[in-house]
C-alpha positions as semicolon CSV with decimal commas, in nm:
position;residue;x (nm);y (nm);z (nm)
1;X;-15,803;9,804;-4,129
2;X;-15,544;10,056;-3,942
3;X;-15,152;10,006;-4,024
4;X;-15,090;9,914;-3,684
5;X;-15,384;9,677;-3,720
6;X;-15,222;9,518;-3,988
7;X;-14,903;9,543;-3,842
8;X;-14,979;9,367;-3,556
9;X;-15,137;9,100;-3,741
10;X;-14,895;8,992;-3,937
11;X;-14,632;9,011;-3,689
12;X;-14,838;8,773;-3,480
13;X;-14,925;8,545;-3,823
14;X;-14,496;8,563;-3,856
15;X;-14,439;8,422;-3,489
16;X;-14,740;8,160;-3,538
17;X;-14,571;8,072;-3,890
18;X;-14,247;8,041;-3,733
19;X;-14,301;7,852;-3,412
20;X;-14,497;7,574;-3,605
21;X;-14,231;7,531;-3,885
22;X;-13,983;7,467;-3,593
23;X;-14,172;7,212;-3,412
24;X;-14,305;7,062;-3,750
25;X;-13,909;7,016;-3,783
26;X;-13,765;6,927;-3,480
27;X;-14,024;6,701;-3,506
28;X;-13,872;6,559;-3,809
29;X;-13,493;6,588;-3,723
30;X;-13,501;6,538;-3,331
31;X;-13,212;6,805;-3,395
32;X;-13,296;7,173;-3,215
33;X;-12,975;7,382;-3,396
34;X;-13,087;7,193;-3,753
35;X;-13,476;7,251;-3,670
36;X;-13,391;7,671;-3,552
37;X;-13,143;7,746;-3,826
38;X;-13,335;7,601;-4,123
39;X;-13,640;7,794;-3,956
40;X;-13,420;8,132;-3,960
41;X;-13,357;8,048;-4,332
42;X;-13,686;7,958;-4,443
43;X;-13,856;8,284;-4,332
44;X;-13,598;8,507;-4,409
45;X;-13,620;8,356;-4,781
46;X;-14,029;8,326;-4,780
47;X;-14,008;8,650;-4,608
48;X;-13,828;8,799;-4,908
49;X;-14,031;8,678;-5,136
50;X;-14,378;8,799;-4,990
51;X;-14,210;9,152;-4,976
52;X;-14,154;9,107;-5,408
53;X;-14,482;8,969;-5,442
54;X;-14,643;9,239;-5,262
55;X;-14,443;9,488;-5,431
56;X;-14,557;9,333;-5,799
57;X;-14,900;9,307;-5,669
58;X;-14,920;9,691;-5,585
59;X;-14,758;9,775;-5,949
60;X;-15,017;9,558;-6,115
61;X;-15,261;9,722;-5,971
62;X;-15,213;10,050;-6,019
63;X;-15,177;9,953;-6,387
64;X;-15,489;9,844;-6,397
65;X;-15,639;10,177;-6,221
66;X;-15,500;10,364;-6,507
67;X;-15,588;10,096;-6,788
68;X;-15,964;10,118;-6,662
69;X;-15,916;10,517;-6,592
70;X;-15,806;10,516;-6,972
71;X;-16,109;10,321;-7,106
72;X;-16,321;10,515;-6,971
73;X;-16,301;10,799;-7,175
């Protein structure tokens, strides 16, 4: 997949993610500034935390590209 393949879909998976957490929470609070700022929160946080997982995913893996590299020798 291109980068701006991949860009694009996750920025459109982001705005999907985000509009249903806000409805799913006005919903639930019949409040629109409670339902919009705990929104804002939420994805900033799970936002954060995809980047670290990402980033620990990518350094496992290229352990394991040497660790097989090293067996086979």
């Amino acid at each position: 997949m291109k980068p701006s393949n991949r860009l694009a879909k996750v920025a459109i998976w982001r705005f999907i993610s985000i509009f249903i957490t806000l409805v799913i929470l006005y919903l639930m609070t019949g409040d629109v500034r409670a339902a919009t700022s705990t929104t804002i929160i939420l994805h900033v946080l799970l936002t954060g935390a995809h980047y670290m997982f990402e980033s620990q995913w990518d350094r496992t893996q290229e352990k394991r590209k040497w660790e097989v590299f090293d067996e086979s020798w």
